[in-house]
C-alpha positions in Angstrom: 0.0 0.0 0.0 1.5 3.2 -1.2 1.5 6.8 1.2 -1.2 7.8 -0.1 -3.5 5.4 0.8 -2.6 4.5 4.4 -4.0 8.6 4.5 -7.1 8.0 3.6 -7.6 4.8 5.7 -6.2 6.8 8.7 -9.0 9.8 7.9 -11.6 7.1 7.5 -10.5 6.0 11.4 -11.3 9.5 13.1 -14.6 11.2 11.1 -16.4 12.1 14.3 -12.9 13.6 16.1 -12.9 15.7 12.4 -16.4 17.3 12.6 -16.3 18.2 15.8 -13.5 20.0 15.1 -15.0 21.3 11.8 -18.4 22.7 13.7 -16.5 23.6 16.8 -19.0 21.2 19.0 -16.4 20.0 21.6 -18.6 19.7 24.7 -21.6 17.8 23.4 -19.9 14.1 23.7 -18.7 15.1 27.1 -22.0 15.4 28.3 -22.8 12.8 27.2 -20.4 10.5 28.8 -20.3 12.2 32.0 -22.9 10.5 34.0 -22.0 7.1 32.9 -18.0 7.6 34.0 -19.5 9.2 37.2 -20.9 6.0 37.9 -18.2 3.6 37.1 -15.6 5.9 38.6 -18.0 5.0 41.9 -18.3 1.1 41.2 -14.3 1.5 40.9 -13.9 3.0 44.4 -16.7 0.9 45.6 -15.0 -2.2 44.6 -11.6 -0.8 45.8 -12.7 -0.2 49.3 -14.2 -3.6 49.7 -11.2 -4.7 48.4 -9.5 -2.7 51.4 -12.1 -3.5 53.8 -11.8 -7.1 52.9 -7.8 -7.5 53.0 -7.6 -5.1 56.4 -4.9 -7.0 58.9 -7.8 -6.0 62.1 -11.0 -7.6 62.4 -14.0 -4.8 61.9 -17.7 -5.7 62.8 -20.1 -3.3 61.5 -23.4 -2.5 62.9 -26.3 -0.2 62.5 -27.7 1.9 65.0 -30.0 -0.9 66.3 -27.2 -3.3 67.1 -27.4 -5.2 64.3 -24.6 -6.7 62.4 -24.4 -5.2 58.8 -20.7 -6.6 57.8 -17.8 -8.7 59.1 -14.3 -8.5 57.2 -12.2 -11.1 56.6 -9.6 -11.0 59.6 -13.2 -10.9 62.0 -14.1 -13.8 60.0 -11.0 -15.3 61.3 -10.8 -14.0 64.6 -14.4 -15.1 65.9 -13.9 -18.4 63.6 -17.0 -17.6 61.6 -17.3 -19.4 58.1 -19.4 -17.2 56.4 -20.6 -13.1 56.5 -24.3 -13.7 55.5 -24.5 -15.6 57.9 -24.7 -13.2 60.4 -26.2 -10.6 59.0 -28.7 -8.8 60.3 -28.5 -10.3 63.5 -27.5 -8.7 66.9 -24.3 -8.3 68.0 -25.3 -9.5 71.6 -26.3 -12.7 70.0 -23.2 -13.1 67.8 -20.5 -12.4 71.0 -22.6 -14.7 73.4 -20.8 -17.9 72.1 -17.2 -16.8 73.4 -15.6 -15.8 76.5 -14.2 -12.4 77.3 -12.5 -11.1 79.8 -10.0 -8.2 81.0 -6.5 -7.9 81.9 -7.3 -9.3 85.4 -9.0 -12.5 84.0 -12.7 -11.1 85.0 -15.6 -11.7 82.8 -17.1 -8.4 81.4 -19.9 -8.4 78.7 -20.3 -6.7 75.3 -22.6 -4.1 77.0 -19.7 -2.6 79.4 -17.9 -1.7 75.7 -19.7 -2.5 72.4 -22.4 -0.2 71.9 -23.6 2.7 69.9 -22.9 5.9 71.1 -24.6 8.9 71.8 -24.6 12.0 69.6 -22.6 13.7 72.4 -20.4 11.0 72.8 -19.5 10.8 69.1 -17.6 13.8 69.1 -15.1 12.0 71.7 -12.1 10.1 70.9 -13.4 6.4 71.1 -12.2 4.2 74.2 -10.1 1.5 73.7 -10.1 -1.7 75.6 -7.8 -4.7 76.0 -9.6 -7.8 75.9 -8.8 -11.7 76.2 -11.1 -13.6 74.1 -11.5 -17.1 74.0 -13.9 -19.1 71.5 -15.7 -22.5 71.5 -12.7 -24.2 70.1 -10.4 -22.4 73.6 -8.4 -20.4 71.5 -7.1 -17.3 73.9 -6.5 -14.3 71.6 -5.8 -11.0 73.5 -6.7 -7.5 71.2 -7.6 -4.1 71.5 -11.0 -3.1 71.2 -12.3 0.3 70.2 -15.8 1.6 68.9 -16.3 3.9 66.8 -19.3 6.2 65.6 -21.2 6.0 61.9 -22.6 9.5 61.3 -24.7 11.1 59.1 -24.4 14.6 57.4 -26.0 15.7 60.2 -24.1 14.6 62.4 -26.6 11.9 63.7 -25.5 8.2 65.0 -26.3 5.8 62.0 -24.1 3.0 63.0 -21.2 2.0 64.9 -17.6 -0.2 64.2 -15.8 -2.2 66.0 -12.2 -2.6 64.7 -10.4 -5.6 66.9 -6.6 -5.6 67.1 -5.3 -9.2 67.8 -2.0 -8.3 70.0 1.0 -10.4 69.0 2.7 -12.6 71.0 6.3 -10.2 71.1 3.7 -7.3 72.3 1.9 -9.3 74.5 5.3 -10.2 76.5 6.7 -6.5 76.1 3.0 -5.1 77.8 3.5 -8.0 80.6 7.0 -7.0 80.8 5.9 -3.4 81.4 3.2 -4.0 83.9 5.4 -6.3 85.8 8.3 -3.8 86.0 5.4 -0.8 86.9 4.4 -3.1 89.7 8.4 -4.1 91.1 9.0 -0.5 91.3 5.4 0.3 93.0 6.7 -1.9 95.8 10.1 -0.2 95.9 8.5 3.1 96.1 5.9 1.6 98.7 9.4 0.4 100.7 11.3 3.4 100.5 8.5 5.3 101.9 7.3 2.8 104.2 8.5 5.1 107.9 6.2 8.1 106.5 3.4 5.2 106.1 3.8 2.3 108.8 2.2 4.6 111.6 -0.8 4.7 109.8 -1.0 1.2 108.8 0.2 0.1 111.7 -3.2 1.8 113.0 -5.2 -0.1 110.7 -4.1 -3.2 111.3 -3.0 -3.2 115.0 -6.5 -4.5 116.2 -7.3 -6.6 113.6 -4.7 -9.1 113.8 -2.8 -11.1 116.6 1.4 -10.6 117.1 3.8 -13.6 117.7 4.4 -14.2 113.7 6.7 -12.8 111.5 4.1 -11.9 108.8 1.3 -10.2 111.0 3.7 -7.8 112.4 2.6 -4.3 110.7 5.4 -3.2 108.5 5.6 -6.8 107.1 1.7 -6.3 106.1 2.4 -3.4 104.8 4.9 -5.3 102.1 2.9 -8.2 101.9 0.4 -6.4 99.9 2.4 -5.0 97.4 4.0 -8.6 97.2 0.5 -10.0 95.9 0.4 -6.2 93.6 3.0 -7.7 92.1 2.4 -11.4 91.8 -1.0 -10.3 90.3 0.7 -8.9 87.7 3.5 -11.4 87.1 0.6 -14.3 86.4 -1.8 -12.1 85.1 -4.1 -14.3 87.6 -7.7 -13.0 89.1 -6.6 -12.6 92.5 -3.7 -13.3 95.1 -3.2 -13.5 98.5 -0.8 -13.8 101.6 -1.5 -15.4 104.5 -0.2 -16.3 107.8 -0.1 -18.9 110.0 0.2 -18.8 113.8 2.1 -20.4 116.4 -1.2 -22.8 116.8 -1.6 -23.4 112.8 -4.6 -20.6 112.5 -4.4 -18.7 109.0 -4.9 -14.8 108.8 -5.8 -13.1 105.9 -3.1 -11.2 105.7 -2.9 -8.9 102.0 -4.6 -9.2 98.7 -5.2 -8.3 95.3 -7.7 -8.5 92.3 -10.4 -9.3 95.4 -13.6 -7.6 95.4 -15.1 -5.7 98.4 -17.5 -8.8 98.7 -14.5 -11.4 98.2 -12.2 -9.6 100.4 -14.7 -9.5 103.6 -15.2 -13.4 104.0 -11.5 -13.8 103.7 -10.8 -11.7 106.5 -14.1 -12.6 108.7 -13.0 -16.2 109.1 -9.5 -15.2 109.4 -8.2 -16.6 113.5 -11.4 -19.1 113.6 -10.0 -22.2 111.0 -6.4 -23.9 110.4 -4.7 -24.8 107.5 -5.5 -28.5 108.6 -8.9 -27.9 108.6 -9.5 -26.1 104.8 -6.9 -28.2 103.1 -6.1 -32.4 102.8 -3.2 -33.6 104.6 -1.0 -34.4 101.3 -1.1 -30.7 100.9 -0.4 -29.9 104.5 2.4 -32.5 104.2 3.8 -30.6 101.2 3.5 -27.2 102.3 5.6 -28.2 105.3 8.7 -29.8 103.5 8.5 -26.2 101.2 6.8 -27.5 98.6 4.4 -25.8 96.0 1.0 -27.4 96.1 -2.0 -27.2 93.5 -5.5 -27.8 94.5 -8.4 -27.5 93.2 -11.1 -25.1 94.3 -13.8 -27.7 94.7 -11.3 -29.6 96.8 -11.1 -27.1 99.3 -13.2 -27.6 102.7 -14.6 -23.9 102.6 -16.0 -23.2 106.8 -19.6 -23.5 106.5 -21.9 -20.4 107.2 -20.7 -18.2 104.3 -22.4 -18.6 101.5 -20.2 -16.7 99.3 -17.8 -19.6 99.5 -20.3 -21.7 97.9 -20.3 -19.5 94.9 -18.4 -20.5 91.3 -16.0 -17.9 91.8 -14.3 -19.9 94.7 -14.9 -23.4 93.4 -14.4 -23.5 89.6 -11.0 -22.2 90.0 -7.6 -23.7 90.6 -5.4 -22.6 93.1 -1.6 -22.5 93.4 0.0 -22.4 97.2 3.7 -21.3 97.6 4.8 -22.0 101.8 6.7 -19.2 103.3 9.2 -20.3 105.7 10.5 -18.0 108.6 13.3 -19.4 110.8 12.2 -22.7 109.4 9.1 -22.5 110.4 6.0 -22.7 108.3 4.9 -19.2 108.8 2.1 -18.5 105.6 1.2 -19.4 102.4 1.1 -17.3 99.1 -2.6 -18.4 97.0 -2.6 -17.9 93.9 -5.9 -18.5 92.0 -6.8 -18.8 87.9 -10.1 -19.6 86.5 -11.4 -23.5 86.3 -10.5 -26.3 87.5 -8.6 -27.5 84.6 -5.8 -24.3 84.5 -2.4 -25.1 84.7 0.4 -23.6 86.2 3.9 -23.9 84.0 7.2 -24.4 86.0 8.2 -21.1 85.1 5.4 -19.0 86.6 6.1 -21.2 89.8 9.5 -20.9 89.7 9.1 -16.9 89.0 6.6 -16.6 92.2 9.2 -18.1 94.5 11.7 -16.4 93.1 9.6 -13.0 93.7 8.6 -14.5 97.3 12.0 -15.2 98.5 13.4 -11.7 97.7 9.9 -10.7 99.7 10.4 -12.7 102.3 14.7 -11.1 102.6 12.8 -7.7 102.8 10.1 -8.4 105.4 12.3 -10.6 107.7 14.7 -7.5 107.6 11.6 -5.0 108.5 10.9 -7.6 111.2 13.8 -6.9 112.7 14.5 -3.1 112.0 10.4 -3.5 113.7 11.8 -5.2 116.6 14.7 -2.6 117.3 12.3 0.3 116.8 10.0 -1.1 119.7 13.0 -2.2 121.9 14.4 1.3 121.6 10.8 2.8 122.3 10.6 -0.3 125.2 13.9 1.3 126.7 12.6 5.0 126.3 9.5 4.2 128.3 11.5 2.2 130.9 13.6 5.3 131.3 10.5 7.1 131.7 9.2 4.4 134.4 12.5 4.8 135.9 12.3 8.5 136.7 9.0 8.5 137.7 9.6 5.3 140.3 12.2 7.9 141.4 10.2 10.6 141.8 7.8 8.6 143.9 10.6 7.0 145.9 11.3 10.7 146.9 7.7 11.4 147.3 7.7 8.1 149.6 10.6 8.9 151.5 10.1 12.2 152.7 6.3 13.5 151.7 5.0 10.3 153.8 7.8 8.9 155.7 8.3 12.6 157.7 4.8 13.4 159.3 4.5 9.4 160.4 8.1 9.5 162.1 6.8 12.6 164.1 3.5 10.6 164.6 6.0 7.8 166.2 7.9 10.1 167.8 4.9 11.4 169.7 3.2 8.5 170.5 6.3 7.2 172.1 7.0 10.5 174.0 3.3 10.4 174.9 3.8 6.7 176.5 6.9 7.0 178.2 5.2 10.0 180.4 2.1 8.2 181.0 4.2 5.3 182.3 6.2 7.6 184.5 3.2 9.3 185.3 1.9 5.8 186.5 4.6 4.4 188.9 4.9 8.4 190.5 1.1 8.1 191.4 1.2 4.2 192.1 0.4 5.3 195.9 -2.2 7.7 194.6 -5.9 6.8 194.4 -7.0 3.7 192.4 -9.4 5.9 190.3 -6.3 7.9 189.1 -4.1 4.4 188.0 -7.5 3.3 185.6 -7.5 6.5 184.0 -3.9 6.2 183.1 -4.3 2.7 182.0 -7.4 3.9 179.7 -5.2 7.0 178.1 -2.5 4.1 177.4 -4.7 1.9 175.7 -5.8 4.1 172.2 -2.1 5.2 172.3 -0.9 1.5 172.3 -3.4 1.2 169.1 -2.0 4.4 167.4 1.4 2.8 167.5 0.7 -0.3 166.3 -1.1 1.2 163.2 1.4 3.9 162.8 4.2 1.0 162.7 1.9 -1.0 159.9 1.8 2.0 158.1 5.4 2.3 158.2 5.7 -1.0 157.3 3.5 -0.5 154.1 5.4 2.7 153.2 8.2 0.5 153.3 7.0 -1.9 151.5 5.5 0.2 148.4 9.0 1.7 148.7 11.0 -1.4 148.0 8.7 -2.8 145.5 9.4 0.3 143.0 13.1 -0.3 143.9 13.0 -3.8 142.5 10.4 -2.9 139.5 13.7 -0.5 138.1 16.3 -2.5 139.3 17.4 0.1 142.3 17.7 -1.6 145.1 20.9 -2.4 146.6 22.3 -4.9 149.1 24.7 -4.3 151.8 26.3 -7.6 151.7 28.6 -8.6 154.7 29.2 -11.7 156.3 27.0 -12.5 158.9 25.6 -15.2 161.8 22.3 -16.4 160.9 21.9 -17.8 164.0 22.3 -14.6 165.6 19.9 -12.8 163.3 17.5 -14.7 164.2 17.6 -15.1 168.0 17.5 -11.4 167.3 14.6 -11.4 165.6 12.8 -13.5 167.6 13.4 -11.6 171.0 12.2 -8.1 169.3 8.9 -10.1 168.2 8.6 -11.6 171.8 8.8 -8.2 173.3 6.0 -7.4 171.2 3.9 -10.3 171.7 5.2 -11.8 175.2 1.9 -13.5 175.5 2.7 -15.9 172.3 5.3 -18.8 172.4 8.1 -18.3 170.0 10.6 -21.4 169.9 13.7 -21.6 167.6 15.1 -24.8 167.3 18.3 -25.7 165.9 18.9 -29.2 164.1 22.7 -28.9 164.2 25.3 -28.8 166.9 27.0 -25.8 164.8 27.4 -23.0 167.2 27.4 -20.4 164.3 25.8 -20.5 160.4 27.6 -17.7 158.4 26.2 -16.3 155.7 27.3 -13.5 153.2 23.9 -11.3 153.3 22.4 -7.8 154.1 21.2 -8.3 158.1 18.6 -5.7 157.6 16.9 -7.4 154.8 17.2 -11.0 156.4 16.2 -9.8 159.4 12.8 -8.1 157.5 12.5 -11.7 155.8 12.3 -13.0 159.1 9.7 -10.8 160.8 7.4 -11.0 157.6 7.3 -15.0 158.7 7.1 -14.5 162.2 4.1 -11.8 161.9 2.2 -13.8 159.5 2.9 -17.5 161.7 1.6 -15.2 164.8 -1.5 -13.5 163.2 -2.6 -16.9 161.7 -2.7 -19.2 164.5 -4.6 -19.4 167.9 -2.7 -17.2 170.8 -2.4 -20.9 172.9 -0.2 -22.3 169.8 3.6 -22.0 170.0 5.0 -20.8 167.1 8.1 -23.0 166.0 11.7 -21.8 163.9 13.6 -24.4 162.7 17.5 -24.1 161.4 19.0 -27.5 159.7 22.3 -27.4 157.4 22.8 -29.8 154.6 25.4 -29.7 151.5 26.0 -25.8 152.2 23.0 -24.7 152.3 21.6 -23.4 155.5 17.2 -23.7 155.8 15.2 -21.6 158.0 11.7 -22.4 158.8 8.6 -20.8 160.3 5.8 -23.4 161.3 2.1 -22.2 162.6 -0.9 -24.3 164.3 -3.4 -22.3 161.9 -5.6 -22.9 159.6 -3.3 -24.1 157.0 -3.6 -22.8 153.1 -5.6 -24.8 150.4 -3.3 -26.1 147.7 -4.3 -23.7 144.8 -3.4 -20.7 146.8 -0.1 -22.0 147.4 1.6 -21.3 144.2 0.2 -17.7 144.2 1.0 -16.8 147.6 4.5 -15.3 146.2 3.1 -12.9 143.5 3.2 -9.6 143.7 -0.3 -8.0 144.9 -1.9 -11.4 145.6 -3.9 -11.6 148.8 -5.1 -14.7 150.1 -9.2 -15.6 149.8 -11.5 -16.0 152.3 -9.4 -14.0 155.1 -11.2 -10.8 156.6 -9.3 -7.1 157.5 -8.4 -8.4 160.9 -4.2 -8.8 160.8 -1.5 -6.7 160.1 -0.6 -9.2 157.1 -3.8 -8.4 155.9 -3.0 -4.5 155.7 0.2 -5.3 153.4 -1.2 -4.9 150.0 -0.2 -8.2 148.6 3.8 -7.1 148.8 5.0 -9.1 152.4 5.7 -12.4 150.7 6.7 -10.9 146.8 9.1 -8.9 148.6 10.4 -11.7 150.5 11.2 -14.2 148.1 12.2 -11.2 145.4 14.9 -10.6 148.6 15.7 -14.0 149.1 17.0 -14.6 145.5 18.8 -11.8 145.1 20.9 -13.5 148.2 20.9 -16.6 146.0 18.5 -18.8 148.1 15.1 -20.1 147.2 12.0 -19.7 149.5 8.7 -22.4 149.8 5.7 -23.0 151.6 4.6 -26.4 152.7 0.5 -26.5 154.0 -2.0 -29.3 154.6 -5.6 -27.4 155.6 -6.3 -28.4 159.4 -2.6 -29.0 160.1 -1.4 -25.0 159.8 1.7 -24.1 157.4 5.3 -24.0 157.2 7.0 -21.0 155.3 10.6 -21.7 154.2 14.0 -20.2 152.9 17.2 -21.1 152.1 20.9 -19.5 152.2 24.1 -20.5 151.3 26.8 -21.3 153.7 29.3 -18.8 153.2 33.1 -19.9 152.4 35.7 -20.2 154.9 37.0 -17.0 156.7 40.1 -17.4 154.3 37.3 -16.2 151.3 37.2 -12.3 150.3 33.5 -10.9 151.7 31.1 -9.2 149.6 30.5 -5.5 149.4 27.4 -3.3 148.1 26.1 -5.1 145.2 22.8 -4.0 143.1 
């Protein structure tokens, strides 16, 4: 084909392109065409964003404003395990999420309501919440996402729909947001230990009456780590709850710190806490493992829940499984860290039981070491308040000594000036009138009875006196040796004078003319007349009273036998405390003015000389008070001088 003609075959090609040109119509085709491009240029982008919507990596559920399901993408296809979109259209989302499980970060159920649903026209405007979620579906696969709703609107701005875009999390993230939650939670409980002085007063407050002492873990600054112990385990295992508990001396748990429990899970726990042991909730193979420091796993249907709370009867507490880890305190079985997941069919692996004691013996380094640092606080404030004690016992030993002591010793004084001129008022005006010598005798009489209960109260001044000195450690000893014997023919005649109408007899079981003794005479000497005035004011007047002195193996043994009553066998052993009176006996003897301090203060006095001191009664047969010295060493032997 020659030049020319491939022209007139290319002219043929293009006639409409040549009279448009020619008639200068150029917008008429245009027109003409434009609604039908319009159209396909939609269908295009249609087509591309179900293309988009179908290949998106997130799962998107999309609903109208009544809750109903109008599409499902591919990856939500996936996600939820559904076979096939149309399947679910039109239906309600409530329906289509009621065949899987969901729950939050702490393993709690929640429900589509708390999260999916469409919102408001005011709340559109918002940025839309975003939730982490762990879903499981019917065939138990766990998947953990984000969740967030969004708003459909209208030109208006009116609520037509909503969407639900899910964001399956990843393994890698999963570990890095675990790995984050558990380091937000280590250093919690650092902070909470580095400002636990500013806080332990007030929990020490809290929990002071609430929970017995005598245990390593229910002292209060121990509590106060104990909780964020569990904080932290909570996190670690991502478990529904966790709690500490501690076991007394007698094997009764505590409820001691916990966390993930609600108010009406936490109350039970610590309501039964002192009335059950261990032995009593859990089987014995447990017990038995818990005591050689041994994890245990149990199940929460196997547990022997105290009857009376109903709340333990509910699913939360027995459709669970429940991991124990002992705690051990001077190797002693002193709680138990519970640990508790959802069904009966969990499993623990042996890392997160090897990570939970690892977490529990670095907690256990840091309480044990509060313990103590607890225990020197308290012993320093012990010794600040025995200072304290101290000065005050001082101030009243003053107070004792001359506020009280000074107007009796003139009251003596008086009374004794008073009887020593009515006695020589008596023998001048023995050859006076008969009438005169009565009246003399008479104006004795209520003097004789002044003196007697001026000397008692004496006696009890020095008695209050001396017991202060021994409750702060001040009294003192003039040691020196000394002949018992001779104290106590002394003793005995200056109670004979007093009483020369009773029968004293001292006896000696040993041809020793002399039984030395290194001891403080005054304060043997005030042993002695506390025996003798109680043997005397217990027995009838016709009833000698008997002393008795035997030596055996160095040790020399003074006693003090009565015709009374005698003392039943139960008073016996209480006789020497401090304050105790004996039962049953009326105001009537001096003994019985002595405030329950003649006998304390005799055997307190008694050991500080090294001896011992008894009693020895059958009721009906009277009694026999006892004490014992030591022989002192041969005259060769270095004697004692003041000692405390």
């Amino acid at each position: 084909m020659g030049k020319s003609q491939r022209h007139v075959v290319q002219r043929k090609q293009r006639p409409d392109v040549t009279s448009a040109r020619k008639h200068g119509i150029r917008s008429t085709p245009l027109k003409v065409t434009a609604k039908p491009r319009a159209a396909q240029n939609e269908t295009v982008l249609f087509r591309q964003l179900e293309a988009i919507f179908a290949v998106l990596p997130d799962g998107v559920v999309a609903c109208d404003q009544d809750g109903k399901i109008l599409r499902l993408n591919a990856a939500a296809l996936r996600l939820f395990e559904v076979s096939s979109e149309a399947r679910y259209r039109g239906r309600d989302y409530r329906d289509f999420l009621a065949y899987y499980t969901l729950c939050n970060e702490q393993q709690r159920p929640i429900f589509p309501e708390a999260w999916l649903r469409t919102p408001s026209s005011e709340e559109a405007t918002s940025s839309p919440p975003e939730q982490t979620l762990m879903l499981q579906t019917p065939s138990k696969r766990r998947v953990a996402m984000n969740v967030s709703c969004s708003p459909v609107l209208d030109a208006q701005k009116h609520v037509r729909g909503m969407v639900a875009v899910f964001h399956e999390i990843s393994q890698r993230d999963q570990q890095a947001r675990h790995l984050q939650r558990v380091h937000e939670a280590v250093l919690t409980m650092t902070k909470a230990i580095a400002h636990l002085p500013e806080n332990l007063e007030r929990f020490s407050k809290q929990v002071a009456a609430a929970l017995p002492e005598g245990s390593l873990l229910l002292s209060p600054p121990v509590i106060f780590i104990a909780q964020q112990l569990v904080n932290v385990i909570h996190q670690v295992l991502d478990c529904p709850r966790a709690s500490l508990k501690a076991l007394d001396s007698a094997g009764y748990y505590y409820y001691v710190a916990g966390s993930g429990f609600t108010a009406e899970q936490e109350e039970p726990e610590r309501a039964t806490s002192g009335l059950f042991t261990a032995s009593e909730l859990l089987a014995e193979t447990v017990i038995a493992r818990l005591c050689t420091n041994k994890e245990a796993i149990v199940r929460g249907d196997r547990v022997h829940y105290p009857p009376g709370f109903d709340v333990f009867a509910s699913e939360s507490y027995w459709n669970v499984t429940i991991l124990l880890i002992p705690l051990f305190f001077e190797q002693q079985l002193s709680g138990v860290i519970c640990i508790i997941k959802p069904g009966v069919d969990s499993i623990y692996t042996p890392e997160e039981i090897e990570l939970v004691k690892v977490v529990s013996a670095q907690a256990m380094l840091v309480m044990e070491y509060l313990h103590c640092l607890h225990q020197q606080i308290e012993a320093r404030n012990r010794e600040l308040v025995l200072h304290e004690i101290n000065r005050l016992n001082h101030d009243f030993l003053i107070l004792a000594n001359h506020e009280l002591r000074t107007p009796l010793t003139g009251i003596l004084g008086n009374l004794q000036l008073a009887q020593r001129r009515l006695e020589l008022l008596k023998h001048e005006g023995a050859a006076q009138a008969e009438r005169v010598s009565e009246q003399i005798v008479q104006a004795q009489q209520p003097l004789e009875t002044a003196l007697r209960s001026a000397r008692v109260q004496q006696r009890m001044i020095d008695n209050i006196t001396d017991d202060a000195r021994i409750q702060t450690n001040q009294l003192e000893l003039h040691l020196q040796r000394r002949d018992l014997l001779a104290l106590l023919k002394a003793a005995v005649a200056t109670r004979q004078q007093l009483v020369p109408e009773r029968t004293i007899v001292l006896e000696m079981k040993s041809a020793a003319q002399e039984v030395p003794v290194i001891a403080d005479a005054e304060r043997i000497t005030q042993v002695l007349t506390t025996y003798l005035t109680n043997a005397l004011a217990y027995s009838p007047n016709e009833t000698p009273v008997t002393i008795q002195v035997t030596i055996e193996e160095g040790v020399a043994r003074v006693s003090v036998h009565n015709e009374g009553p005698g003392i039943p066998s139960e008073e016996q052993t209480h006789l020497w405390e401090r304050f105790y009176r004996a039962k049953g006996n009326a105001v009537q003897h001096e003994m019985d003015l002595s405030l329950g301090l003649g006998l304390y203060l005799c055997r307190a006095l008694i050991e500080r000389h090294t001896g011992n001191v008894g009693v020895q009664s059958v009721p009906g047969h009277g009694a026999t008070f006892w004490f014992t010295l030591p022989i002192a060493p041969s005259l060769g032997g270095r004697e004692h001088g003041n000692a405390p």
